[in-house]
N, C-alpha and C positions, 0 to 999 in steps of 0.2 A: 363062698360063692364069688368074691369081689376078688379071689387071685385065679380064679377062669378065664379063659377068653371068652367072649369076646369084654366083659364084666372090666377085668383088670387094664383093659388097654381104653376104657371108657373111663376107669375111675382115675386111670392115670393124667389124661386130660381134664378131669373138674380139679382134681387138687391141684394141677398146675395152674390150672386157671383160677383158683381159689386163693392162690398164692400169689397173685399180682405182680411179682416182679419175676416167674419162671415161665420159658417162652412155652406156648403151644399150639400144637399144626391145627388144628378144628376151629373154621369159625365159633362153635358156641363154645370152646376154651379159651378163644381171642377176645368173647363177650362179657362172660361169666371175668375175667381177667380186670376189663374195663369199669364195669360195676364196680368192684371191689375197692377201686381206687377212688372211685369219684362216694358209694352210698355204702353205708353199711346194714353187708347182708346178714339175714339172719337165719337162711339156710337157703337147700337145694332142693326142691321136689326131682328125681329120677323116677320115671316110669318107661317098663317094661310093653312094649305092645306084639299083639302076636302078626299083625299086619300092616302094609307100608304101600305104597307109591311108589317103588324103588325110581321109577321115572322120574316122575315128576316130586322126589324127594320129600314128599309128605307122609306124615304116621295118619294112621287110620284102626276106627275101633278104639274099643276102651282099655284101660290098661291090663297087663292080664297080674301083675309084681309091680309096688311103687315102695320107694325110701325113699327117708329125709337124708341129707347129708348135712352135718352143722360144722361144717368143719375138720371136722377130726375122722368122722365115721359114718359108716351108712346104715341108718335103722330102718326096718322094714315097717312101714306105716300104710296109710291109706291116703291116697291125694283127696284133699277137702276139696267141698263143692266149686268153692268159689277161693280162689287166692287174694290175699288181701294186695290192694293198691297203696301205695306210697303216697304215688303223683300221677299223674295220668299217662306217662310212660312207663316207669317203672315200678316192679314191687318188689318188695323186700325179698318175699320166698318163690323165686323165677323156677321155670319146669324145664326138665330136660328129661326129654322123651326119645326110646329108640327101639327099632325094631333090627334082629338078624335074622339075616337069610344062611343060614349055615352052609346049603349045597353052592353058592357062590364064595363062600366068606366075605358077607357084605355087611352094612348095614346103614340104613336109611338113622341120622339121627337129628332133630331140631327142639328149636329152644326157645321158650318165650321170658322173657325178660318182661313183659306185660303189654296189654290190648295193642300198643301200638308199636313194639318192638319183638324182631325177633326172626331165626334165619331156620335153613332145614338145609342139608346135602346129606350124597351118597359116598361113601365111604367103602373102600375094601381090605382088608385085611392082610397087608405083605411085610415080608421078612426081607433086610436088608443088614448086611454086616452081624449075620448073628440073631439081629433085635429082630421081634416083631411089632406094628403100628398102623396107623390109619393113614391110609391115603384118599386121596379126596378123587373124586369119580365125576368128572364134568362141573357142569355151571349147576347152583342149587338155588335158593331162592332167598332176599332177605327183606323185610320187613321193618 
């Protein structure tokens, strides 16, 4: 599933971002990046949602598909109630949520790093030189 679109060009950005010193275009691969270097994570909640905000860059609805990613891989799990806090900014295991809109090739994706941290934009799906990747779609929101 993770070498599909739109799946593969999202997991492309958390491992870059996972990877602290490889650049990546998504604010929450710029975030997820940052963590890394300052806290050590102990994974990635990814949830799937079937509806979005695309305007106003917000997921909406409950997840419909959620994985851990520890690193290495993406397991298909279930997001726990409540995510554990570190500190009052951050937690260890940050969310990263995202809805596609296919008949666009869009997709709305945001990212909470915890209660008081954390950003959401719109994204579209174009091919340049070959590649295909995310481009960012207006002003998003961050937190």
């Amino acid at each position: 599933m993770w070498d599909k679109e739109p799946y593969s060009l999202i997991a492309k950005e958390i491992k870059d971002g996972w990877r602290a010193n490889r650049p990546t275009s998504t604010p929450a691969g710029r975030a997820l990046s940052q963590m890394q270097k300052t806290d050590e994570l102990e994974g990635l909640y990814v949830c799937e949602h079937s509806e979005a905000d695309f305007e106003g860059a917000r997921i909406a609805g409950t997840p419909v598909r959620s994985w851990f990613f520890d690193g290495n891989a993406f397991e298909k799990t279930n997001l726990p109630e409540k995510v554990e806090q570190r500190t009052a900014i951050w937690t260890p295991t940050p969310v990263l949520s995202f809805c596609y809109r296919p008949s666009e090739e869009e997709l709305v994706i945001s990212f909470r790093a915890g209660p008081r941290a954390g950003n959401g934009h719109r994204y579209r799906i174009v091919e340049e030189h070959g590649y295909r990747r995310l481009d960012p779609l207006g002003i998003g929101w961050n937190a």
